[in-house]
RODO-2510 file (C-alpha; in nm, 4 decimals, decimal comma):
residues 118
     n   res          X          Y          Z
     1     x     0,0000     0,0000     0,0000
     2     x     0,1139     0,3680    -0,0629
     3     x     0,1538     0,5698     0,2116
     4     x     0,2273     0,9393     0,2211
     5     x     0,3732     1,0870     0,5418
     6     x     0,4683     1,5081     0,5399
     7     x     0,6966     1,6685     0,8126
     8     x     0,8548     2,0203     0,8251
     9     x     0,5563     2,1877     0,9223
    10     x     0,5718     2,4723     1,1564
    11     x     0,5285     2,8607     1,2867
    12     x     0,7727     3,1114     1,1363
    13     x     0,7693     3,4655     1,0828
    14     x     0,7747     3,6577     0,7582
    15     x     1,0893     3,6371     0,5608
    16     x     1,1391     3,3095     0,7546
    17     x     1,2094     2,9415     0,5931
    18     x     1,0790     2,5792     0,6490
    19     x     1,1878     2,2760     0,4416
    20     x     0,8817     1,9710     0,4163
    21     x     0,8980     1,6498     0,3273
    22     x     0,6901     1,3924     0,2274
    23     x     0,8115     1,0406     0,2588
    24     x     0,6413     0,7794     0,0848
    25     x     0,6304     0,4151     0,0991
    26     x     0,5111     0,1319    -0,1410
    27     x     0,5253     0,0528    -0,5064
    28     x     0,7327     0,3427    -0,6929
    29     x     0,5432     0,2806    -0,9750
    30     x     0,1701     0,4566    -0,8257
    31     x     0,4113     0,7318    -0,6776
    32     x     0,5701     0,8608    -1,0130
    33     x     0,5137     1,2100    -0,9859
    34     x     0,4267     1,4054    -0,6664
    35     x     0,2609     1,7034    -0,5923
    36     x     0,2790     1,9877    -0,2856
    37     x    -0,0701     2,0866    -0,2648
    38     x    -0,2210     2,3535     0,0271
    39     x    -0,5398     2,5215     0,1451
    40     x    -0,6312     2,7904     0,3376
    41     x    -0,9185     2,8400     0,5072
    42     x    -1,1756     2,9694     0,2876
    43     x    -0,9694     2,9108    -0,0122
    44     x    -0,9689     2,6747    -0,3044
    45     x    -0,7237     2,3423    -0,2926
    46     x    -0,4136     2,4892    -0,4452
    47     x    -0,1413     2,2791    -0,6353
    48     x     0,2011     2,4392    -0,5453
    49     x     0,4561     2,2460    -0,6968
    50     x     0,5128     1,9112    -0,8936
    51     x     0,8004     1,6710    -0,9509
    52     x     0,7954     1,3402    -1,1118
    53     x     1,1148     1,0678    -1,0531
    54     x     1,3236     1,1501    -1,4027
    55     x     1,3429     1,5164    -1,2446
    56     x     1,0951     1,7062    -1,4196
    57     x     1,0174     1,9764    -1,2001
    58     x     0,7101     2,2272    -1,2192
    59     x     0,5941     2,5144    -0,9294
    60     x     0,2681     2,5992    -1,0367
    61     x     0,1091     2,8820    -0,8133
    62     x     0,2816     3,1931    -0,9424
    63     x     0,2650     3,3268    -0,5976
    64     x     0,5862     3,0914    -0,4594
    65     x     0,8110     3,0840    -0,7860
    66     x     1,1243     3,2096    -0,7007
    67     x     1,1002     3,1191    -0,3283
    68     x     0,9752     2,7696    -0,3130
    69     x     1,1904     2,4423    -0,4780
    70     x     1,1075     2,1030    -0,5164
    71     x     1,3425     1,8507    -0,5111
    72     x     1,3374     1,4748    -0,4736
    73     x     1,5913     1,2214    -0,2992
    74     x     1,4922     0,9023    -0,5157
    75     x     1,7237     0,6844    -0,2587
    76     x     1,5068     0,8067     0,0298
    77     x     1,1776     0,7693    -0,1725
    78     x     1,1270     1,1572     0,0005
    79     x     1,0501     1,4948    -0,2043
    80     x     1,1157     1,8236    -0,0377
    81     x     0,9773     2,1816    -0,0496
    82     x     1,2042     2,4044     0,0127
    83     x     0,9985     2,7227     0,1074
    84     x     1,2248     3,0621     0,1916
    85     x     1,0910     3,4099     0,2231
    86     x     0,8078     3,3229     0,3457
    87     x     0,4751     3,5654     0,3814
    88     x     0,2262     3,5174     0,6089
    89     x    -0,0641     3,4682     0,2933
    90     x     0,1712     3,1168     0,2603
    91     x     0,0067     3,0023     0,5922
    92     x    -0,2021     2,6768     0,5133
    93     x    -0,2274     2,3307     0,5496
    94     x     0,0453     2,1568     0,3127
    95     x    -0,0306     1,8361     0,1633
    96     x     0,1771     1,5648    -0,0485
    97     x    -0,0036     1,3933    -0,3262
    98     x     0,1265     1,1381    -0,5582
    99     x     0,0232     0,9755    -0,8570
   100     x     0,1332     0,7476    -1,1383
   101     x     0,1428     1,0269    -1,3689
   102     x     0,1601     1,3732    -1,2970
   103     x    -0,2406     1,4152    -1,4350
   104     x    -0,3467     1,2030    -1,1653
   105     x    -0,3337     1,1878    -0,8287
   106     x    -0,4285     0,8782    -0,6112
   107     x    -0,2720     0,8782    -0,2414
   108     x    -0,2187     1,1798    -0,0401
   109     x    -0,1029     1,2413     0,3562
   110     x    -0,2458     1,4083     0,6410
   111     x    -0,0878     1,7195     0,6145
   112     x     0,1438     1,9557     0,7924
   113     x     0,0287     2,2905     0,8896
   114     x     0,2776     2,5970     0,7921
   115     x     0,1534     2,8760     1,0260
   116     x     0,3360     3,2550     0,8864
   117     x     0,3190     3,5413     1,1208
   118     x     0,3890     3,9088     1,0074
***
C-alpha cells in the first residue's frame, strides 16, 4: 500500500524558511510524480509544486516561484519543499499527493500545517 507521510511543518515569521517532506512508501510505480498541494481556510485546494522521478520539475502557483523548490531524494523515496521568504498569505495546510502520472493523483497524507506570522 502507498503511504504518504509530510513533516517540516511549523510557525515562522515573515521572511522566515521551512523545508517539508513527504516520505512515501510502497510501489514506486503509483508514486511517479508528486505534488505539494495547500489550502487555506476559505480558499480553493491549491497545487504548489510538482516533480515526477526523471526530475521534471514544475511550481505551479505563481505566488511561490522564485522562493519555493522542489526537489526529490529518489534513494530516500522523500521529495522536499524548500519554502524561503516566506509571507504570512503562505500560511495553510500543506499536503503531499502522488500519482502514477503527474495528471493524476491517487494517495495523499495528512498534512502539515505551515503557520506565517507578520
Amino acid at each position: 500500500q502507498v503511504q504518504l507521510v509530510e513533516s517540516g511543518g511549523g510557525s515562522v515569521q515573515a521572511g522566515g524558511s521551512l523545508r517539508l517532506a513527504c516520505a512515501a512508501s510502497g510501489p514506486t510505480s503509483r508514486t511517479y510524480c508528486i505534488h505539494w498541494f495547500r489550502q487555506a481556510p476559505g480558499k480553493e485546494h491549491e497545487r504548489v509544486a510538482s516533480i515526477n522521478r526523471a526530475g521534471f520539475t514544475a511550481v505551479y502557483a505563481d505566488s511561490v516561484k522564485g522562493r519555493f523548490a522542489i526537489s526529490q531524494d529518489n534513494a530516500k523515496n522523500t521529495v522536499y519543499l524548500q519554502m524561503d521568504s516566506l509571507k504570512p498569505e503562505d500560511t495553510a495546510m500543506y499536503y503531499c499527493e502522488a500519482g502514477p502520472s503527474c495528471e493524476q493523483t491517487d494517495y495523499w497524507g495528512q498534512g502539515t500545517q505551515v503557520t506565517v506570522s507578520s
